[in-house]
C-alpha positions in Angstrom: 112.6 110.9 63.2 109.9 109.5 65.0 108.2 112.0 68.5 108.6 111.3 71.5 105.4 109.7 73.7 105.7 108.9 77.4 102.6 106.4 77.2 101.4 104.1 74.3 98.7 102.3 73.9 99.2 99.4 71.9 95.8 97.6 70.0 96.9 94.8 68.2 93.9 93.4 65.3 92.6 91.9 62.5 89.0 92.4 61.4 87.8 94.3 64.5 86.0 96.7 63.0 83.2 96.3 65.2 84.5 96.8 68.3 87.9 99.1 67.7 86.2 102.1 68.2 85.1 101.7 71.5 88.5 100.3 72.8 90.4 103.3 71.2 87.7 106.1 72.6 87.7 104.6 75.8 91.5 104.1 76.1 91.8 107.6 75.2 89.7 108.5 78.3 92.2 106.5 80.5 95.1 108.4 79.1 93.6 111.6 79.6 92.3 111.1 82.9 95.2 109.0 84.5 98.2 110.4 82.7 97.1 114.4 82.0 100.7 115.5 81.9 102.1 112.5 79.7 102.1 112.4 75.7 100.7 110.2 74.8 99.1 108.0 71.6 96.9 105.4 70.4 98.9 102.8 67.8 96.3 100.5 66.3 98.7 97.7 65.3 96.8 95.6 62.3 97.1 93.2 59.3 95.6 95.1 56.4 92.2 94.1 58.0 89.6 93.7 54.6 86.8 94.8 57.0 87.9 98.1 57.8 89.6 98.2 60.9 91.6 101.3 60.0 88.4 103.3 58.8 87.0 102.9 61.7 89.9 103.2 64.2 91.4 106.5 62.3 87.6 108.1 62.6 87.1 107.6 66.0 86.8 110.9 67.9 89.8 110.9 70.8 91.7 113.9 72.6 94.7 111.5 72.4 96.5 111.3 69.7 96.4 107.9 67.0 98.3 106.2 64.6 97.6 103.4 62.1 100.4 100.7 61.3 99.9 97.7 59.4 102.2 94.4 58.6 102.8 94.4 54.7 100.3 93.2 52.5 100.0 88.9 53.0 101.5 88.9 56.1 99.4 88.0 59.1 99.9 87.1 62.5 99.3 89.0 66.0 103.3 88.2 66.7 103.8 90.1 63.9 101.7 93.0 65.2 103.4 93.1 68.2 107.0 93.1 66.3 105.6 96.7 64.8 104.5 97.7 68.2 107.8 97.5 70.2 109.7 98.8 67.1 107.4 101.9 67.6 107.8 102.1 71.0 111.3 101.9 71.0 111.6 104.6 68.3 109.6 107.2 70.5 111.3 105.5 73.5 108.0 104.9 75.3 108.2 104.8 79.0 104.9 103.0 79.6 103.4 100.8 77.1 99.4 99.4 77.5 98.5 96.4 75.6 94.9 96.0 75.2 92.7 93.3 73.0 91.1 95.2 70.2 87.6 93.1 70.7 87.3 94.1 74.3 83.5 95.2 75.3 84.4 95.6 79.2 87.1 97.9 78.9 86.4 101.0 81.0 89.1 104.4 81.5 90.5 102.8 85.0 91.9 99.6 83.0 94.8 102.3 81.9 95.6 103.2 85.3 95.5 99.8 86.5 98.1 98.8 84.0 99.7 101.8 83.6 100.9 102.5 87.4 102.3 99.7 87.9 105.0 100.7 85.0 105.0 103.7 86.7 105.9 102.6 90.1 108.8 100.2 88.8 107.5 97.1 87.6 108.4 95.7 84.0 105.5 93.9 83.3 101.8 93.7 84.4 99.4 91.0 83.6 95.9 91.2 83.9 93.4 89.5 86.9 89.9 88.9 85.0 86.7 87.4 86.3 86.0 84.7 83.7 84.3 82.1 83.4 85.3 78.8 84.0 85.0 77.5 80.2 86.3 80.8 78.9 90.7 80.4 78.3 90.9 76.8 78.6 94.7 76.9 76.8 95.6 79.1 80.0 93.5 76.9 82.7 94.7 73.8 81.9 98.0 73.9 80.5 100.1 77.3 80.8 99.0 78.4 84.3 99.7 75.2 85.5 102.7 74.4 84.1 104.1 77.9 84.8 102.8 77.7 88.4 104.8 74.5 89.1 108.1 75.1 87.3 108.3 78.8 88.0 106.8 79.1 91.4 105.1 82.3 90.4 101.6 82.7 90.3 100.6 84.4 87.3 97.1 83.6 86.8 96.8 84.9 83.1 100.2 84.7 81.2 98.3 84.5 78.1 95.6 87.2 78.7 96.1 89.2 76.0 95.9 93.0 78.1 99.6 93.7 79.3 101.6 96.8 80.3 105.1 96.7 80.0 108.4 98.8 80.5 110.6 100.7 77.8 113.6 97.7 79.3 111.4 94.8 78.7 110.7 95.8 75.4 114.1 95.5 74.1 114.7 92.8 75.9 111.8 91.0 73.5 112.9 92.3 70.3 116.6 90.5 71.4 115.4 87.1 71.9 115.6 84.9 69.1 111.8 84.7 67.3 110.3 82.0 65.5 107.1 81.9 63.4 104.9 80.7 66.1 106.6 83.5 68.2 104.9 85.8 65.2 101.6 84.2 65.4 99.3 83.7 68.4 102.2 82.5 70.3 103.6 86.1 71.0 101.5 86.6 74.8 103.2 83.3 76.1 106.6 84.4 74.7 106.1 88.0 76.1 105.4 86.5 79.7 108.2 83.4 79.7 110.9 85.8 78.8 109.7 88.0 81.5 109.2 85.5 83.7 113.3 84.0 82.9 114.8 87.4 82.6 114.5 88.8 86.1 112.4 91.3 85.6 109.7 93.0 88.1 106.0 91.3 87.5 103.2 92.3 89.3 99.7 91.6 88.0 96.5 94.2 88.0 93.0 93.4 88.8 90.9 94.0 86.1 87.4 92.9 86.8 85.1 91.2 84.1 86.5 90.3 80.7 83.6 90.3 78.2 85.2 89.9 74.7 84.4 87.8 71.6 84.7 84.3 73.8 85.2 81.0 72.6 85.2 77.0 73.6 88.4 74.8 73.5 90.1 75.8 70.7 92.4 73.6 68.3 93.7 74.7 64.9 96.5 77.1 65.0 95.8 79.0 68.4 96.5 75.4 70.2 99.8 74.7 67.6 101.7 78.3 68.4 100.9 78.4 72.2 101.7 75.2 73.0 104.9 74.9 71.2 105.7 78.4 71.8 105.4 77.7 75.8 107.4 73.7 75.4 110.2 75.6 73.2 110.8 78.8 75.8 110.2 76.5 78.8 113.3 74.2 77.4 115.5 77.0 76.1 115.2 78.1 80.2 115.5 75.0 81.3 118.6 75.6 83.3 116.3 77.4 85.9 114.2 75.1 86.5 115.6 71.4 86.4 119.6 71.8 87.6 118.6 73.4 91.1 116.5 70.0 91.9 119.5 67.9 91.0 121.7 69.5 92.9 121.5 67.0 96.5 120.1 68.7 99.5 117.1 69.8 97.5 113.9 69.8 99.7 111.1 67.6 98.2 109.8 69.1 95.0 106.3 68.8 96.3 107.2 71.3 99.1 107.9 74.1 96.8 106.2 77.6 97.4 104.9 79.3 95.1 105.9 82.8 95.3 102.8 85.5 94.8 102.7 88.2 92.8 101.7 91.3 94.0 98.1 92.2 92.5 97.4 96.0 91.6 93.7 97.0 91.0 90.5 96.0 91.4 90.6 93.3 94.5 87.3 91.4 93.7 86.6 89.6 90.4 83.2 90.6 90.0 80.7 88.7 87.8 81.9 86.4 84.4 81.0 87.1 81.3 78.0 84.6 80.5 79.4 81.6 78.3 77.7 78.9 76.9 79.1 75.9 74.8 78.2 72.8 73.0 79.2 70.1 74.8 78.2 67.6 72.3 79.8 69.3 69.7 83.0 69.2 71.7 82.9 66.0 72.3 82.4 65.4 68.6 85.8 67.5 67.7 87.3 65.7 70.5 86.6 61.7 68.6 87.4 63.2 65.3 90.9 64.2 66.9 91.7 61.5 69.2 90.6 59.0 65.4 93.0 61.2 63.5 96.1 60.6 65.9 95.3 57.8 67.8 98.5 56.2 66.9 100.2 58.5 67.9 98.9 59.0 71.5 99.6 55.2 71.6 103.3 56.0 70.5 104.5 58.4 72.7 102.5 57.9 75.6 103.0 54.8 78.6 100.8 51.9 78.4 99.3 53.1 81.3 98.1 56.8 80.6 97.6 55.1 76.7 95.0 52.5 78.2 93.4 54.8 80.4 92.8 57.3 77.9 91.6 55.0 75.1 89.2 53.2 77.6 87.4 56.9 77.8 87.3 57.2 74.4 85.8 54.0 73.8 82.8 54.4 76.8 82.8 58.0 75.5 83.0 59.3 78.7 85.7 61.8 79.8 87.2 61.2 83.2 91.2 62.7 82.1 91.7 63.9 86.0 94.1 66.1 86.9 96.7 63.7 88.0 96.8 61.6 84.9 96.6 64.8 82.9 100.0 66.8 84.4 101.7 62.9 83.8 100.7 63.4 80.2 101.8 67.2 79.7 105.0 66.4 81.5 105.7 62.9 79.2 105.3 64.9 75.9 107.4 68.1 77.6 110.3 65.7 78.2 110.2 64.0 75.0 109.6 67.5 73.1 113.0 68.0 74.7 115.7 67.2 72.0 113.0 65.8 69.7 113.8 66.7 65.7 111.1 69.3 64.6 108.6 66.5 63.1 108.8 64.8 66.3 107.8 68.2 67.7 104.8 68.7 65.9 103.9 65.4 66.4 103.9 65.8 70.0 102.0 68.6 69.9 99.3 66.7 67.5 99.6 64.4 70.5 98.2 66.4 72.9 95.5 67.7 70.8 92.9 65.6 71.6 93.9 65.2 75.1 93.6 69.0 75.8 90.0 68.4 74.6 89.4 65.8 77.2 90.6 67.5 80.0 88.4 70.3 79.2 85.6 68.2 79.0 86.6 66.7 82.0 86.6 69.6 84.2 83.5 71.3 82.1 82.0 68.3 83.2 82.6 69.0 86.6 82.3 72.5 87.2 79.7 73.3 84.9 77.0 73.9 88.4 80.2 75.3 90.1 80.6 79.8 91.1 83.4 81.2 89.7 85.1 81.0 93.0 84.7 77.3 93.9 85.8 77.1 89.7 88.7 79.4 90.4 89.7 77.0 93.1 89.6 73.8 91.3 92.1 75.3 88.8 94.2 76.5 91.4 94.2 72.6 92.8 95.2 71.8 89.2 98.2 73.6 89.6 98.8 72.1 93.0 98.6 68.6 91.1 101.0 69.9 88.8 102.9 70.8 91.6 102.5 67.5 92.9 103.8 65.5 90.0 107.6 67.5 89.8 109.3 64.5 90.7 107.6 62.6 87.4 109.1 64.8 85.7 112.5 65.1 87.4 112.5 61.0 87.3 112.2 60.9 83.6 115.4 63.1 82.8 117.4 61.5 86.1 116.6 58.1 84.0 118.0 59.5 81.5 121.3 60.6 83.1 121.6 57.3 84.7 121.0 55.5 80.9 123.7 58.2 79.6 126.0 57.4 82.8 125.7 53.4 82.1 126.9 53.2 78.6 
């Protein structure tokens, strides 16, 4: 039978060796110095990293105490990480659980008592407030916050941060919910925030400061495939709470929606970035090689309209995807995701591969000169667009009813 711990500290990794050591020392001063009467423990949760990982984490000098767990030999995945981690914690039946990224070089002691309190205090999940900068989390910028923003109504700036706290509730709810293999792979943040986001549950978000971590520019490959169809497949299993209230008659305009704001724990100012730099030519590179390989496909499932406008960039090679044109094209290929069989599914998400890129390069393009605030801002308006466009969105499954309805 497992001990009991009031706090965990969860860091989920693979090949981290170079960086684990500080995250683990320094979360062990934050337990220490903002929970001295709690017992607590340090759970490295890993996949049989060849570099080291547990060497290094199990040597690492802490007053806390630490525990290695690993996913069996083969199996991968930071979904499957987290699977170990709420098992643990609901075998010790943890009362406060702090997620932290395992390549983290800005972490400081207060980043547990800005999580951690929260829990505390009564809330059932915390995400995390970061200074970044603007080219930094483009899967969050330009397609989860806004797409959460405008069907939710809640404001959670970071819903894939990756540096959570969460209650001992919330963590059985997760391990209830059905879980696919994206779910097991880099798609477990997003499915960690949606189902807290459509269960009812207290969020709140902390203030963190500056995340300086092993940063990277737009990102395709796997990362893109298990957010994105992660986020389409828990937004349409909650559909329900989203779409039914706006058919309902008497509804106020869509675009008059408020979003509703989260309280924010913490640190109050963002502070500076972390420096980023990127190869723009090499992006937009990737992004031809993409758009080449499914061409076709943006041509089938798209309008003629957003299909001409988008190939017309491609062909002067310059990116102009604005945010209007953009939320039309994430809404088309959420709707048709809807109901689609799974090959359809991945094609859509092929679909919006190359897209993605463009709207990154897009707003690269124009924020590149910009601070972090007026940047901050011009992703907030993206959200507005999103915002904006609702009845798009609302018209396309209204057609439908009325197409269902006439035959």
């Amino acid at each position: 039978m497992e001990k009991r711990y009031d706090v965990v500290v969860g860091i989920p990794s693979y090949n981290e060796s170079k960086t684990i050591g500080y995250v683990a020392r320094t979360a062990g001063e934050g337990i220490q110095r903002y929970f001295p009467d709690a017992k607590g423990i340090i759970v490295n949760c890993d996949n049989n990293s060849p570099d080291d990982t547990k060497g290094v984490f199990l040597s690492t000098e802490t007053r806390v105490e630490k525990k290695y767990i690993t996913t069996a030999e083969g199996v991968k995945g930071k979904g499957n990480n987290f699977w170990n981690l709420f098992n643990f914690c609901k075998d010790v039946e943890a009362k406060i659980v702090i997620v932290v990224d395992a390549d983290l070089r800005s972490i400081e002691p207060e980043w547990i008592r800005h999580l951690g309190y929260p829990i505390r205090d009564g809330n059932d999940f915390v995400t995390p407030v970061y200074s970044r900068h603007q080219f930094d989390g483009t899967i969050t910028n330009h397609i989860c916050f806004p797409l959460l923003f405008a069907l939710t109504h809640m404001n959670i700036r970071q819903p894939i941060g990756g540096d959570f706290a969460f209650s001992a509730k919330l963590c059985s709810h997760w391990l209830e919910q059905p879980w696919t293999d994206t779910t097991r792979q880099y798609g477990i943040d997003i499915f960690m925030s949606l189902n807290a986001m459509f269960g009812d549950f207290k969020l709140c978000q902390a203030g963190l400061g500056s995340k300086i971590h092993n940063a990277s520019a737009p990102k395709l490959g796997k990362m893109f495939e298990e957010v994105v169809y992660t986020l389409f497949s828990s937004i349409l299993l909650n559909r329900s709470t989203w779409l039914e209230a706006y058919l309902e008659k008497g509804s106020k305009p869509l675009w008059q929606d408020e979003s509703k704001e989260v309280e924010l724990y913490g640190l109050k100012e963002p502070g500076q970035p972390q420096s980023l730099e990127i190869d723009m030519l090499k992006l937009k590179e990737d992004c031809r090689q993409e758009y080449a390989k499914y061409h076709d496909l943006v041509k089938q499932y798209l309008s003629h309209y957003a299909y001409s406008r988008i190939h017309n960039m491609f062909l002067m090679d310059h990116h102009n995807m604005d945010i209007m044109l953009w939320s039309q094209v994430v809404y088309t290929l959420l709707y048709l995701f809807d109901g689609a069989p799974e090959p359809s599914k991945r094609e859509i998400i092929n679909v919006l591969k190359p897209l993605y890129f463009s709207r990154s390069l897009s707003f690269d393009y124009q924020t590149w000169r910009y601070s972090i605030v007026f940047a901050e801002d011009e992703i907030r308006n993206q959200a507005l667009a999103f915002v904006s466009q609702k009845p798009y969105l609302l018209g396309l499954y209204l057609g439908e009813q009325k197409n269902i309805s006439g035959r």
